[in-house]
C-alpha positions in Angstrom: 111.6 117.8 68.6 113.7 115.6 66.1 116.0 113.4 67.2 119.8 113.0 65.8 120.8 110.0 64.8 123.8 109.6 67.8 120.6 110.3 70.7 118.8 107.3 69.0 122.3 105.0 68.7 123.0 105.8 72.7 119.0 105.2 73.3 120.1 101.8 71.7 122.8 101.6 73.4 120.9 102.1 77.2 118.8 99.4 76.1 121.3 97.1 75.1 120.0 96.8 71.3 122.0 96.3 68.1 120.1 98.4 64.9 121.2 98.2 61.7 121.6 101.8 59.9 118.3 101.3 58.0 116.7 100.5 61.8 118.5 103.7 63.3 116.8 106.0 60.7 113.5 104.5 61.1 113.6 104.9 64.8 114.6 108.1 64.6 111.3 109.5 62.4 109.2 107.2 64.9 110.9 108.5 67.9 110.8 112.4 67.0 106.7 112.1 65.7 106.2 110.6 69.1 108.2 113.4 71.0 106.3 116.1 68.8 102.7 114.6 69.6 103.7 114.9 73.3 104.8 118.0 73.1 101.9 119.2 71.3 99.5 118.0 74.0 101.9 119.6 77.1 100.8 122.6 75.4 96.7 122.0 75.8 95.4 124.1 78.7 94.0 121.2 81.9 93.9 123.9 84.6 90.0 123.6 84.5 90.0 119.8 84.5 90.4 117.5 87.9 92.8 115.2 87.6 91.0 111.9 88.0 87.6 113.7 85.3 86.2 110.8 83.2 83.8 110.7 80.6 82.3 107.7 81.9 80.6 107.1 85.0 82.3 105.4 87.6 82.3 101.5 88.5 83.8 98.6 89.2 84.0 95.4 86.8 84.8 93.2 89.4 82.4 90.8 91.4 81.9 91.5 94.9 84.3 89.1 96.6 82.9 86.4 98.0 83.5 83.0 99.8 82.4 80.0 98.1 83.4 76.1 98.2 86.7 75.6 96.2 87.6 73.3 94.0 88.1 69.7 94.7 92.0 69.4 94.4 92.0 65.8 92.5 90.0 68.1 90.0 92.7 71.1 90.0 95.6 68.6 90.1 94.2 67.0 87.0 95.4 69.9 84.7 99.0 70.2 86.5 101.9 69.2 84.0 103.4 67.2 87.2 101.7 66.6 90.5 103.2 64.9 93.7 102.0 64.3 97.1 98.8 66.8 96.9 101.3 69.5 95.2 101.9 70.7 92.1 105.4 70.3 91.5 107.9 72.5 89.5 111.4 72.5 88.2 113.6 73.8 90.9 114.6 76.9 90.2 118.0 77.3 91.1 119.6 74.1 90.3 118.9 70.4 90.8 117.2 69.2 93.9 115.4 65.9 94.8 
């Protein structure tokens, strides 16, 4: 599927970018290879595979989740940019308060 060059300008324009003419063009190549690819593969045959098939076995890279001691807070304060009464403390976020 290739791409004219007004669909790529109102693409732009949805999300809010400014291209240059050589920009438009070159986005419009990149755009249309990646519509073709996809349309290639919606044309593969899945019926026979499961949704959630993996080549890989399946596991979890996470550690069990376990209570332990935490940290000291002097020792996690230590590292904060600003720290007061126990806290970290951040720039407000919506306006000046003290």
């Amino acid at each position: 599927m290739s791409l004219t060059r007004e669909e790529v300008i109102h693409i732009a324009q949805l999300a809010r970018l400014e291209l240059t003419d050589e920009e438009i063009e070159r986005y419009r190549e990149q755009l249309s290879a990646v519509l073709d690819h996809v349309a290639r593969l919606q044309g593969l045959d899945t019926s026979g595979i499961p949704p959630t098939a993996s080549v890989l076995p399946p596991r979890t890279v996470l550690r069990e989740d376990e209570p332990r001691p935490a940290l000291p807070r002097a020792e996690v304060l230590a590292n904060a940019a600003d720290a007061q009464d126990g806290q970290f403390r951040v720039p407000p976020v919506f306006g000046e308060r003290e």
